[in-house]
N, CA, C and O atoms as CSV, one atom per row, in Angstrom:
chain,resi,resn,atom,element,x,y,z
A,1,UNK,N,N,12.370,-71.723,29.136
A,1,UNK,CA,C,12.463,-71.961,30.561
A,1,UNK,C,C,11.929,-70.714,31.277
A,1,UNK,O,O,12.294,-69.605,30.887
A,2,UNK,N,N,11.293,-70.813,32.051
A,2,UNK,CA,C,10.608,-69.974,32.789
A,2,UNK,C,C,11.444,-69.319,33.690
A,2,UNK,O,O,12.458,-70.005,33.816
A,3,UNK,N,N,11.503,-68.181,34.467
A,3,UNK,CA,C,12.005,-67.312,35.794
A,3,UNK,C,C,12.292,-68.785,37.053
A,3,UNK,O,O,13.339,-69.166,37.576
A,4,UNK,N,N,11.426,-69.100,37.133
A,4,UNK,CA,C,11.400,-69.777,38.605
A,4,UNK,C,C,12.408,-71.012,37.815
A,4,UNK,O,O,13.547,-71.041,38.280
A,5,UNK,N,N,12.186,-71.829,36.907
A,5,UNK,CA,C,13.067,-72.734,36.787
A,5,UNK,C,C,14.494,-72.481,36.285
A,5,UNK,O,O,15.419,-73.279,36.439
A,6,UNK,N,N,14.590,-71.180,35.611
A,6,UNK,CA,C,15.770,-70.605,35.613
A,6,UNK,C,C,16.563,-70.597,36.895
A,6,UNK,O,O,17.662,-71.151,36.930
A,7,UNK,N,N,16.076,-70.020,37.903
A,7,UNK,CA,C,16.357,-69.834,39.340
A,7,UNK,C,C,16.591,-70.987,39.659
A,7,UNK,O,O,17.814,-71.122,39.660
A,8,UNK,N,N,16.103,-71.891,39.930
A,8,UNK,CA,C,16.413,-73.269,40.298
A,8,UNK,C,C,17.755,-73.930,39.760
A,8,UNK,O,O,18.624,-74.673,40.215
A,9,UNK,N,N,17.512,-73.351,38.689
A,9,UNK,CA,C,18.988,-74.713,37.798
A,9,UNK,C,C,20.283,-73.685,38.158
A,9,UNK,O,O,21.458,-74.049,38.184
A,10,UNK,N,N,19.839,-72.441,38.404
A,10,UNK,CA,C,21.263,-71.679,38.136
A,10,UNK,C,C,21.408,-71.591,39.968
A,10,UNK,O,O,22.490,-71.221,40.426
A,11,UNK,N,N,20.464,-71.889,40.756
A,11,UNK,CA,C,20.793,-72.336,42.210
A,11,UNK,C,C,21.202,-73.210,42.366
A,11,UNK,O,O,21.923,-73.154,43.362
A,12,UNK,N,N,21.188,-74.063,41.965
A,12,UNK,CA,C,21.579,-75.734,41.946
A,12,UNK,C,C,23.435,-75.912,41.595
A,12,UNK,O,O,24.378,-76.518,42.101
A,13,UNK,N,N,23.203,-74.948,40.389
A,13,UNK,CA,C,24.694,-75.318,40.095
A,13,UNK,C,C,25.488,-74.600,40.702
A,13,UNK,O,O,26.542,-75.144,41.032
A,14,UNK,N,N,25.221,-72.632,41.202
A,14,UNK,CA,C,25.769,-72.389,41.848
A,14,UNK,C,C,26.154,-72.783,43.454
A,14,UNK,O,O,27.196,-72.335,43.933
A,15,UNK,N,N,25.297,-73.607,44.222
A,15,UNK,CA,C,25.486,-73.982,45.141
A,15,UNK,C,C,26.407,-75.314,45.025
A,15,UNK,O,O,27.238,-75.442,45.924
A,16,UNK,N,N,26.358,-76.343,44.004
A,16,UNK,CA,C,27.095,-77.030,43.641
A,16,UNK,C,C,28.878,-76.590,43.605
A,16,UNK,O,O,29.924,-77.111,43.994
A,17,UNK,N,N,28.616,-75.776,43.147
A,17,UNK,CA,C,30.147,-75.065,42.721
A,17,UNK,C,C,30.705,-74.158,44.141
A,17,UNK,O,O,31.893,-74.239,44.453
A,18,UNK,N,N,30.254,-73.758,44.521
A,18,UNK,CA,C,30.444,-73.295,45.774
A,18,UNK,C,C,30.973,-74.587,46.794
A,18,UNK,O,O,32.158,-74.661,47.119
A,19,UNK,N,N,29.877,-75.665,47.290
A,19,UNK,CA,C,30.588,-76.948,47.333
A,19,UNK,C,C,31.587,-77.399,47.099
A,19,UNK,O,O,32.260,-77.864,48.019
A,20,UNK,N,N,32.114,-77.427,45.573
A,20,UNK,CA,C,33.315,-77.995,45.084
A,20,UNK,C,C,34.502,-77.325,45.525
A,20,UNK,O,O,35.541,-77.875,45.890
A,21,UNK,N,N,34.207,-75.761,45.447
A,21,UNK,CA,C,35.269,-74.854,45.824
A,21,UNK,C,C,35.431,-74.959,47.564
A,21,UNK,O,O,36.503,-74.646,48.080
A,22,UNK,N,N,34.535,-75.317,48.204
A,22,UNK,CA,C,34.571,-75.184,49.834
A,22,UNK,C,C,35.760,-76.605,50.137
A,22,UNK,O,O,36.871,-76.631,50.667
A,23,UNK,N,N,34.992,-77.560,49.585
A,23,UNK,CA,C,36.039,-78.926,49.762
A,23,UNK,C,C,37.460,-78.739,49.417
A,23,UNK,O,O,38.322,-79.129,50.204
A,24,UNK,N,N,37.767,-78.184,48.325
A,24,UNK,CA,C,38.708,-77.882,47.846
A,24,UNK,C,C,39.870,-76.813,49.023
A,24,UNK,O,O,40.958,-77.059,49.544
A,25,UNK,N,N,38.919,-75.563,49.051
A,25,UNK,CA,C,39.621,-74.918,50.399
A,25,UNK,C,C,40.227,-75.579,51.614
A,25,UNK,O,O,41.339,-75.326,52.077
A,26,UNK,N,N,38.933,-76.885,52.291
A,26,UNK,CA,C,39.459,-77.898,53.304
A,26,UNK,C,C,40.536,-78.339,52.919
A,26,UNK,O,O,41.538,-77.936,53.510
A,27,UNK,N,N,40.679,-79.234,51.889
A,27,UNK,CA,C,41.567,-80.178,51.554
A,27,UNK,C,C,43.363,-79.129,51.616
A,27,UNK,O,O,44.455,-79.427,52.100
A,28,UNK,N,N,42.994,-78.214,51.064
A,28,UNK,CA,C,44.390,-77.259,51.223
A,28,UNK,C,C,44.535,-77.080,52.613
A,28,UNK,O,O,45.662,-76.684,52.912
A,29,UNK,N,N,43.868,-77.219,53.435
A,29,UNK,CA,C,44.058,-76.901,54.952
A,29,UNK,C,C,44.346,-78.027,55.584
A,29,UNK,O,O,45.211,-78.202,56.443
A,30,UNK,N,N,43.475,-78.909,55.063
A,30,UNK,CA,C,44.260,-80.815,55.583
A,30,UNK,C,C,45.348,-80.951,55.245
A,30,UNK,O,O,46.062,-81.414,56.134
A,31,UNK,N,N,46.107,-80.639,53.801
A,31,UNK,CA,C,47.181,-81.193,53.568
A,31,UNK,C,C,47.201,-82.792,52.696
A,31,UNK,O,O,46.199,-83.402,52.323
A,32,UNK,N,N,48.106,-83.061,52.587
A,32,UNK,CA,C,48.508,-84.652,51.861
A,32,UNK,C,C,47.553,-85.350,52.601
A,32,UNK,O,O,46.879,-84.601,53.309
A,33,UNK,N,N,47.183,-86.886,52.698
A,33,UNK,CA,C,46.668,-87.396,53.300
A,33,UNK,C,C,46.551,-89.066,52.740
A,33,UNK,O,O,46.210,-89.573,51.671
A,34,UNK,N,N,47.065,-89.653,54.174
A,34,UNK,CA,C,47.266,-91.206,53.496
A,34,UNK,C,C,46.149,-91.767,53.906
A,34,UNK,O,O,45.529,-91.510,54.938
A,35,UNK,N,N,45.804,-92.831,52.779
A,35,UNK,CA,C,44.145,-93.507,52.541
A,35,UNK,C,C,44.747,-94.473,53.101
A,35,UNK,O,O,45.880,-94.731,52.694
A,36,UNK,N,N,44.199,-95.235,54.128
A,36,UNK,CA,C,44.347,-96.449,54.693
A,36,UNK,C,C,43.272,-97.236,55.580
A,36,UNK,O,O,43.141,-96.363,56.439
A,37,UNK,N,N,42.726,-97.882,55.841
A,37,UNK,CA,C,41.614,-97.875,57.000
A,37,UNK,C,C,42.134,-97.696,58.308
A,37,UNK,O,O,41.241,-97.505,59.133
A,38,UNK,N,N,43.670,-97.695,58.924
A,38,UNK,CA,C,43.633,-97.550,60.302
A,38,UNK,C,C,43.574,-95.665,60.553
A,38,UNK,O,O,43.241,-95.088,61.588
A,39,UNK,N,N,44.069,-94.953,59.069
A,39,UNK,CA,C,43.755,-93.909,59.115
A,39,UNK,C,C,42.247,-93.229,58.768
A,39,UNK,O,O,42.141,-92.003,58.742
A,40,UNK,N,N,41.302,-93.944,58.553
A,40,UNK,CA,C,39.895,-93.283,58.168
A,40,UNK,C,C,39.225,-92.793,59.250
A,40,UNK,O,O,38.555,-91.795,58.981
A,41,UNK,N,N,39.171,-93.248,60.661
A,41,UNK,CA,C,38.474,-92.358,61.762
A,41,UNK,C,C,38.909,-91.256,62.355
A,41,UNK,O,O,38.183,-90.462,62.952
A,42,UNK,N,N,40.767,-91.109,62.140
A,42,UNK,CA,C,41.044,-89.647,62.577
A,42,UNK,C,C,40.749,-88.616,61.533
A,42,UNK,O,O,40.446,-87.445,61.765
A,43,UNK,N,N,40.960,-89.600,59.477
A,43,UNK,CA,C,40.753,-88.293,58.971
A,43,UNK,C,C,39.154,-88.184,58.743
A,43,UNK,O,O,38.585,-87.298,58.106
A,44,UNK,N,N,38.620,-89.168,59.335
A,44,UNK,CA,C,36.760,-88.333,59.007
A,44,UNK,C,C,36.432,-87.646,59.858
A,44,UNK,O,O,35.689,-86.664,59.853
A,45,UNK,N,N,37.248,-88.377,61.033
A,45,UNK,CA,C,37.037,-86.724,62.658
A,45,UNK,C,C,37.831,-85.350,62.101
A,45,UNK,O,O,37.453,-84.190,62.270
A,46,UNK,N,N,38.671,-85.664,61.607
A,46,UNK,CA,C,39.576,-84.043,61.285
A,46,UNK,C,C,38.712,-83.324,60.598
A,46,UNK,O,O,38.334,-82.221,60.993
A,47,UNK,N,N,38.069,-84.195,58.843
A,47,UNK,CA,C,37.777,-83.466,58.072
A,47,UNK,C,C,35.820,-83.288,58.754
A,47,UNK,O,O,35.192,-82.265,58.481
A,48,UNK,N,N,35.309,-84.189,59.415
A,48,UNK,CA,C,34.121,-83.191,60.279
A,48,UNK,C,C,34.099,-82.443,60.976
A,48,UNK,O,O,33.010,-82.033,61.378
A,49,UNK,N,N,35.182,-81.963,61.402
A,49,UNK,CA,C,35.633,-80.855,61.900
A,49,UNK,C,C,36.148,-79.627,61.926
A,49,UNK,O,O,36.257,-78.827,62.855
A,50,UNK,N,N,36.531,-79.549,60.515
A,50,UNK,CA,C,36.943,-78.771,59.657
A,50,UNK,C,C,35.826,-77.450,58.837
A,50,UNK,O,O,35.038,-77.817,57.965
A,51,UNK,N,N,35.889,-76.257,59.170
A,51,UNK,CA,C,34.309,-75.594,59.045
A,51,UNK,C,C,34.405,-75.707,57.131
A,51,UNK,O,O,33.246,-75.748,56.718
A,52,UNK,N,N,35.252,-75.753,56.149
A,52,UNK,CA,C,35.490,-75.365,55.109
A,52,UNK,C,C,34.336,-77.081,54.447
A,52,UNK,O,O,33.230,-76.941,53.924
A,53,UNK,N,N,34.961,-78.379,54.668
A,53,UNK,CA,C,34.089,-79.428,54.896
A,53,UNK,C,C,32.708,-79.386,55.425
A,53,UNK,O,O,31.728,-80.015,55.025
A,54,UNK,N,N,32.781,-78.722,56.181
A,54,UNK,CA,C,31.100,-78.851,56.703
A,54,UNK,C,C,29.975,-78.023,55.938
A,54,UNK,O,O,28.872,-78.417,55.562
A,55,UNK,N,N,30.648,-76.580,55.795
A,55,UNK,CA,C,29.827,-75.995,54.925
A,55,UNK,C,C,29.748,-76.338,53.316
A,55,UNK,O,O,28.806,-76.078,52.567
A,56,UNK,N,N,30.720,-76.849,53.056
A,56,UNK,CA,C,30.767,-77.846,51.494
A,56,UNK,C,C,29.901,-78.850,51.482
A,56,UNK,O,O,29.146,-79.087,50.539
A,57,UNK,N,N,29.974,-79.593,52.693
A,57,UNK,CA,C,28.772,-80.706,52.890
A,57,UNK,C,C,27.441,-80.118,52.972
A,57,UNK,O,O,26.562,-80.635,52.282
A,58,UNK,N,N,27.228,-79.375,53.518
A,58,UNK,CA,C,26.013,-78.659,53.677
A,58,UNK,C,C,25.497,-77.376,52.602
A,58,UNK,O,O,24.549,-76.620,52.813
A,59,UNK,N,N,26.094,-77.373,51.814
A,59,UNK,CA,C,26.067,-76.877,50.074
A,59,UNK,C,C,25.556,-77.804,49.213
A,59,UNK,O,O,24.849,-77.494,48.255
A,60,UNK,N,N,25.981,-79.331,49.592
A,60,UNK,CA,C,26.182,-79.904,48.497
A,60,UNK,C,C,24.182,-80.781,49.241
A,60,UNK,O,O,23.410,-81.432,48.538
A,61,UNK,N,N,24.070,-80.586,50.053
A,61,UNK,CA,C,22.901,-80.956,50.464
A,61,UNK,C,C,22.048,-80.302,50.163
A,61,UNK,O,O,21.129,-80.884,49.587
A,62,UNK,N,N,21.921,-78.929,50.369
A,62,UNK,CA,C,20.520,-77.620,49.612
A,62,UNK,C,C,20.834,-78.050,48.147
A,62,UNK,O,O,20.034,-78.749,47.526
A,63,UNK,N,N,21.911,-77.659,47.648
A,63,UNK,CA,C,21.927,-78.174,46.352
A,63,UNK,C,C,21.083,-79.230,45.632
A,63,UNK,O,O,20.458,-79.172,44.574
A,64,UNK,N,N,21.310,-80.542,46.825
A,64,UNK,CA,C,20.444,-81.533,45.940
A,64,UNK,C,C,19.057,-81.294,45.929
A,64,UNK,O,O,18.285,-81.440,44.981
A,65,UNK,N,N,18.841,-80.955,46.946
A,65,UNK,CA,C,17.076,-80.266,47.254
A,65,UNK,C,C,16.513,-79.514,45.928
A,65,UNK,O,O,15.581,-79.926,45.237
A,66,UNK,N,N,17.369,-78.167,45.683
A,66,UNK,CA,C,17.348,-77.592,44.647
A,66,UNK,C,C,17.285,-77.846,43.460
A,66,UNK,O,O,16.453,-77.473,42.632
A,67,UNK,N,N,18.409,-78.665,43.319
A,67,UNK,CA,C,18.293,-79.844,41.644
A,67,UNK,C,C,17.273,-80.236,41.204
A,67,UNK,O,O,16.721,-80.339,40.108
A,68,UNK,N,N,17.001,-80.547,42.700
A,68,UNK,CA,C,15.293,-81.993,42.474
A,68,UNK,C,C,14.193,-80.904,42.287
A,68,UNK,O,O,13.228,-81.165,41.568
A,69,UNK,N,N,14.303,-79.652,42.925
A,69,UNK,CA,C,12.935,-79.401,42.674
A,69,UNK,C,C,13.061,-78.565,41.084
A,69,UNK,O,O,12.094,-78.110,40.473
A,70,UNK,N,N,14.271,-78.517,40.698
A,70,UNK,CA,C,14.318,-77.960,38.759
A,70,UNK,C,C,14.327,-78.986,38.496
A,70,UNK,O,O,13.541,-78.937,37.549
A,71,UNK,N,N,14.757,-80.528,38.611
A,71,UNK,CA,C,14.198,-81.123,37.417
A,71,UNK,C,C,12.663,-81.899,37.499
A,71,UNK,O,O,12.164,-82.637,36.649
A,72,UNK,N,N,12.230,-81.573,38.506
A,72,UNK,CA,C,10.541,-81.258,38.498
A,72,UNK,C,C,10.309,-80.281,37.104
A,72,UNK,O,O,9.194,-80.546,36.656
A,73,UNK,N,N,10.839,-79.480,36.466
A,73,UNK,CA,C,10.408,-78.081,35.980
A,73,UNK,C,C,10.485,-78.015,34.379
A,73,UNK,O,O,9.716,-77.830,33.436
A,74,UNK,N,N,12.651,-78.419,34.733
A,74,UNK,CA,C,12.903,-78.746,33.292
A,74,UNK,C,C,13.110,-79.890,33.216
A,74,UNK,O,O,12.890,-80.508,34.257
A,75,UNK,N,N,13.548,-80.603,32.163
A,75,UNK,CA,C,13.745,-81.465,31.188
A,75,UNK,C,C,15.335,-82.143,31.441
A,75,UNK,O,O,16.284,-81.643,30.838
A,76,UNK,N,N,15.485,-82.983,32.112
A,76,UNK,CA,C,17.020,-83.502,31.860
A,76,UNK,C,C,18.288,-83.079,30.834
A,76,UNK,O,O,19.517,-83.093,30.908
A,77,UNK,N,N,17.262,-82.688,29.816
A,77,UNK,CA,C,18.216,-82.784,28.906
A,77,UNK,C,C,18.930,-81.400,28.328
A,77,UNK,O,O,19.771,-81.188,27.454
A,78,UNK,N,N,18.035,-80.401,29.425
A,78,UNK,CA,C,17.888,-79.414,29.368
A,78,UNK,C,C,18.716,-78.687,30.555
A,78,UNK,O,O,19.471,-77.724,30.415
A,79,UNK,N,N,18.396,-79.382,31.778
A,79,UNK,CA,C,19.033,-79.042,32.995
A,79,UNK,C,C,20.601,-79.330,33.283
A,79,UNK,O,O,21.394,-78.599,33.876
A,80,UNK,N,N,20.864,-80.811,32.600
A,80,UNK,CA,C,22.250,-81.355,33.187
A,80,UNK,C,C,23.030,-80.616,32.411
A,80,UNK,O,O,23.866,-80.051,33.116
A,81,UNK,N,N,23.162,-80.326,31.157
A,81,UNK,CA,C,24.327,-79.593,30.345
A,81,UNK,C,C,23.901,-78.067,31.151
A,81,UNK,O,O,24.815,-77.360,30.726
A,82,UNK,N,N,23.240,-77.354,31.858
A,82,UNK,CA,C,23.485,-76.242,32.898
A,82,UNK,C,C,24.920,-76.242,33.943
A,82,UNK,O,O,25.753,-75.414,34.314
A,83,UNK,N,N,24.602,-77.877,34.176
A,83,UNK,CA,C,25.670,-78.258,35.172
A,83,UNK,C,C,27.362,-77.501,34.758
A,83,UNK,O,O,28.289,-77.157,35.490
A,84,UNK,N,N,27.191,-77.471,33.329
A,84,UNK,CA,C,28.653,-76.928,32.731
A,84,UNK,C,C,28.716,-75.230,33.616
A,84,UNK,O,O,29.807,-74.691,33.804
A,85,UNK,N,N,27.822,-74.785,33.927
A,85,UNK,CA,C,28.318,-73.265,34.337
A,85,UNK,C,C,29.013,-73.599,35.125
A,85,UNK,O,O,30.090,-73.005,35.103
A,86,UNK,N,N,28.859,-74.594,36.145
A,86,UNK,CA,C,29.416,-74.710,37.311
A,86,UNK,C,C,31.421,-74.468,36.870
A,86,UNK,O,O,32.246,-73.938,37.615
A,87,UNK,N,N,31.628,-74.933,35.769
A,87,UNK,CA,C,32.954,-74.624,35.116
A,87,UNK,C,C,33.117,-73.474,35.273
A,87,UNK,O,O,33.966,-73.400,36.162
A,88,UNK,N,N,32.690,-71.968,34.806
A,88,UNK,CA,C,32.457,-70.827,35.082
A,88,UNK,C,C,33.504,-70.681,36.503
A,88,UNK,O,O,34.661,-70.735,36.920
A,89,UNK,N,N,31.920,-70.430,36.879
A,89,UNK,CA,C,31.601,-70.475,38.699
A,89,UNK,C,C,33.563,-70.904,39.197
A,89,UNK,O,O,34.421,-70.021,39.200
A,90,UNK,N,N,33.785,-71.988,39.461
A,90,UNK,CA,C,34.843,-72.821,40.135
A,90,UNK,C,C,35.603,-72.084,39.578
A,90,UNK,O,O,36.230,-71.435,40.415
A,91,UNK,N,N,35.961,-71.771,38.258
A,91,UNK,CA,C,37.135,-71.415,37.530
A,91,UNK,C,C,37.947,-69.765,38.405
A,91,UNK,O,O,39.075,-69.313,38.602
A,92,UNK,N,N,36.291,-69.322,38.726
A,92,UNK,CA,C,36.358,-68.078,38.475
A,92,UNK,C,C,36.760,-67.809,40.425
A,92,UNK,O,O,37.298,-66.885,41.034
A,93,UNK,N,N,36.256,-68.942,40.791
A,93,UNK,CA,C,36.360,-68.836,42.717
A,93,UNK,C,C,37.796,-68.978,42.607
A,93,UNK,O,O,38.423,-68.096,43.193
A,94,UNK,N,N,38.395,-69.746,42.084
A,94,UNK,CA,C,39.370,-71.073,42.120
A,94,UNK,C,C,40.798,-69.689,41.907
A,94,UNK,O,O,41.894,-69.632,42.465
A,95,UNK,N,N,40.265,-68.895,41.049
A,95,UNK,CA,C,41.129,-67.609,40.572
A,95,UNK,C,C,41.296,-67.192,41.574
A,95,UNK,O,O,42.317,-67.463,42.206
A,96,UNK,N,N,40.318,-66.373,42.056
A,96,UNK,CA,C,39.921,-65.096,42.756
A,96,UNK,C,C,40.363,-65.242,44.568
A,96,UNK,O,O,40.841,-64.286,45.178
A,97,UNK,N,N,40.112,-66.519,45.182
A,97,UNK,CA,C,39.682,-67.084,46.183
A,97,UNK,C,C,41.084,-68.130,45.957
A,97,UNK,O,O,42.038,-67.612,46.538
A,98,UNK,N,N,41.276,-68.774,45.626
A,98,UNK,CA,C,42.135,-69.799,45.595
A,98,UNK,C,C,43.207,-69.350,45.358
A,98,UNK,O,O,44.162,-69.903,45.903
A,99,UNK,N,N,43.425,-68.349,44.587
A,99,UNK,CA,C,44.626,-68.172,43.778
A,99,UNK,C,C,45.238,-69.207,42.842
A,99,UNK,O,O,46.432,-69.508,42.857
A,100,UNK,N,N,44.298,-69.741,42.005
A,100,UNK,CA,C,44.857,-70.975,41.304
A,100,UNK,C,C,44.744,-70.003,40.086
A,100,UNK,O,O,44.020,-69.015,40.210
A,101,UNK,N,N,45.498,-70.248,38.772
A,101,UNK,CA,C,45.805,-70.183,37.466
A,101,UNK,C,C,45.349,-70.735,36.554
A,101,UNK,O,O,45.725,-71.907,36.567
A,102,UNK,N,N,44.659,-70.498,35.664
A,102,UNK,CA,C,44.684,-71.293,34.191
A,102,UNK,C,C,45.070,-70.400,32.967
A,102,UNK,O,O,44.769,-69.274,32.572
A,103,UNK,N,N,45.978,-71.549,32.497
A,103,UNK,CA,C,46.092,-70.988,30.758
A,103,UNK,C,C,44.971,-70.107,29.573
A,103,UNK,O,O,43.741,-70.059,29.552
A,104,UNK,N,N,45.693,-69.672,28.940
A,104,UNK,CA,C,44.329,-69.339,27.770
A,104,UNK,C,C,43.632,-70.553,27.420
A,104,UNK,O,O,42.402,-70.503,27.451
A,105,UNK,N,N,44.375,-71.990,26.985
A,105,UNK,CA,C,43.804,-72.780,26.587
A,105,UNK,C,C,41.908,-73.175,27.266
A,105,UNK,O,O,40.801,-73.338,26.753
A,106,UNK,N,N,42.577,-73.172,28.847
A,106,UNK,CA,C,41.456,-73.410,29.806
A,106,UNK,C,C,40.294,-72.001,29.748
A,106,UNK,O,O,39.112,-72.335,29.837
A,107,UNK,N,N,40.558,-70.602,29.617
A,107,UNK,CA,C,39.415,-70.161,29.233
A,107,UNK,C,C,39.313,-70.191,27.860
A,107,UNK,O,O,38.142,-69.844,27.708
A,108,UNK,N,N,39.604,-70.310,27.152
A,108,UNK,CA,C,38.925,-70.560,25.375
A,108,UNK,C,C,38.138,-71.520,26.091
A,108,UNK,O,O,37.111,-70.985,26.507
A,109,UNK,N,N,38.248,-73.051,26.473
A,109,UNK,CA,C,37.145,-74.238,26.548
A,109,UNK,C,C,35.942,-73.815,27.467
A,109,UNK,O,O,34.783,-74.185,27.283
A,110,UNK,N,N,36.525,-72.690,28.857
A,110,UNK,CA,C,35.217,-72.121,28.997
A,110,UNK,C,C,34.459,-71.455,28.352
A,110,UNK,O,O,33.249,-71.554,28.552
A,111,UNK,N,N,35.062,-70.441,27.235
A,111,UNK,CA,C,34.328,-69.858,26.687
A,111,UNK,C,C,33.020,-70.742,25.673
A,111,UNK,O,O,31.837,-70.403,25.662
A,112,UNK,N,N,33.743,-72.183,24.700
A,112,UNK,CA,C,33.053,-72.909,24.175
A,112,UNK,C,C,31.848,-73.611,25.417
A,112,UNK,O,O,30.657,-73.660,25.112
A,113,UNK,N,N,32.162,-73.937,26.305
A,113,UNK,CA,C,31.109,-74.375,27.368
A,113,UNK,C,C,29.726,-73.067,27.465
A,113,UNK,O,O,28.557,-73.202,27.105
A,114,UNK,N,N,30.307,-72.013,27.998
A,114,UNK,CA,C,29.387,-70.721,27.745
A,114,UNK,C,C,28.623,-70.890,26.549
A,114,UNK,O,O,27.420,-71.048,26.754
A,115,UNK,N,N,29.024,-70.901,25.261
A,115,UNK,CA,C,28.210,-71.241,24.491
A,115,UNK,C,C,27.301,-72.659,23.513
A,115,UNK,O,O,26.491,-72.942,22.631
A,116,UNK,N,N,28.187,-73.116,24.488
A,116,UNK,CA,C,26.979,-74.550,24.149
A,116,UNK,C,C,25.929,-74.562,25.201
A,116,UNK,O,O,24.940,-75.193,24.828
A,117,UNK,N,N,25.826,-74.052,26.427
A,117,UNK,CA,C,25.108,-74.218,27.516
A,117,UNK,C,C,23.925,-73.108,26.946
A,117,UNK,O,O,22.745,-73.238,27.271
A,118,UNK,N,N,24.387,-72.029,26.076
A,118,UNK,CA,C,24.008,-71.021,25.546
A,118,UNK,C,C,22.339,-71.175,24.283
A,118,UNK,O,O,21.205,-70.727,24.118
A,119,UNK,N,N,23.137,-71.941,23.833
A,119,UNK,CA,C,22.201,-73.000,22.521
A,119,UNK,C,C,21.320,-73.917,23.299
A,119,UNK,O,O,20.188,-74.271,22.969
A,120,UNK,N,N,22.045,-74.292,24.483
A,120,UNK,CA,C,21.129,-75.771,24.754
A,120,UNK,C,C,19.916,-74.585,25.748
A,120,UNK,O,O,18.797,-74.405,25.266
A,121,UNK,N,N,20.234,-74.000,26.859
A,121,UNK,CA,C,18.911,-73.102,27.306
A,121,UNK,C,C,18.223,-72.564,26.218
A,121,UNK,O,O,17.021,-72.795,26.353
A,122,UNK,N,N,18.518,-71.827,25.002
A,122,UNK,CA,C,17.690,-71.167,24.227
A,122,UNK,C,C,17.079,-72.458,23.226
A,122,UNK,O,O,16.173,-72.229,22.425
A,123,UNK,N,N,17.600,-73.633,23.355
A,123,UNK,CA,C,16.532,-74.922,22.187
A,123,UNK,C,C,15.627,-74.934,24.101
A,123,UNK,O,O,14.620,-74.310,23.766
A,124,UNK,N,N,15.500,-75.100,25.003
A,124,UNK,CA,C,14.430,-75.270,25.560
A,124,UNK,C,C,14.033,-74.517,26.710
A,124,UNK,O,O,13.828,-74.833,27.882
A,125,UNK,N,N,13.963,-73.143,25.902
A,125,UNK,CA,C,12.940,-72.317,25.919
A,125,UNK,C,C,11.833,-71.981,25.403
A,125,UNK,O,O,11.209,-71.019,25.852
C-alpha cells in the first residue's frame, strides 16, 4: 500500500471513530430516551441541536468521502479489515475522554485485532 492510500484508509477510519465517539458523547448528554413516533420530532430537534451530534454527523460524512476515495486505491479486502483500528481509536477515546473502562480481557482482543490488521496490510503491500 502506498503513502497516499495509507493516508486515506487510516483517515477514513480515524474520522469514523471519532464519529462513533462524538455520538456517543451526545447520547450521554441526551440521556435515556423513549422511541416512539409521537416522540421522534422533539428528539430529532434536540439531537440536531446538540453540537456533539452534529459534529459526529459531519465526521461521519468526510469520512465517507474519504473511504470512497481509498477504496478507489486499495482493494476491499484489504481496506475493510483496516476498519478494525477503529477498535483502537474508540477504545482508547472512550478511556481517556469518556472515562469508560475495559477489562484485560478487552485489551488482549485489541491487541489480537492489532495484529491481524497487521498481517492483512503487510499481505497487500
Amino acid at each position: 500500500m502506498n503513502p497516499l492510500s495509507l493516508a486515506l484508509v487510516l483517515a477514513g477510519v480515524v474520522l469514523n471513530a471519532v464519529a462513533q465517539t462524538l455520538l456517543k458523547h451526545g447520547t450521554n448528554r441526551l440521556g435515556p430516551v423513549e422511541f416512539s413516533l409521537s416522540q421522534a420530532l422533539p428528539l430529532g430537534l434536540r439531537i440536531l441541536s446538540d453540537w456533539p451530534f452534529l459534529l459526529g454527523l459531519a465526521c461521519y460524512g468526510v469520512s465517507l468521502v474519504v473511504w470512497i476515495a481509498a477504496l478507489t486505491r486499495v482493494p476491499v479486502t484489504v481496506a475493510y479489515p483496516m476498519l478494525s483500528i477503529g477498535y483502537i481509536i474508540n477504545a482508547l477515546i472512550a478511556r481517556y475522554w469518556l472515562g469508560e473502562t475495559m477489562g484485560l480481557g478487552g485489551w488482549l482482543g485489541i491487541a489480537f485485532i492489532v495484529l491481524g490488521v497487521t498481517l492483512i496490510a503487510r499481505q497487500g503491500a
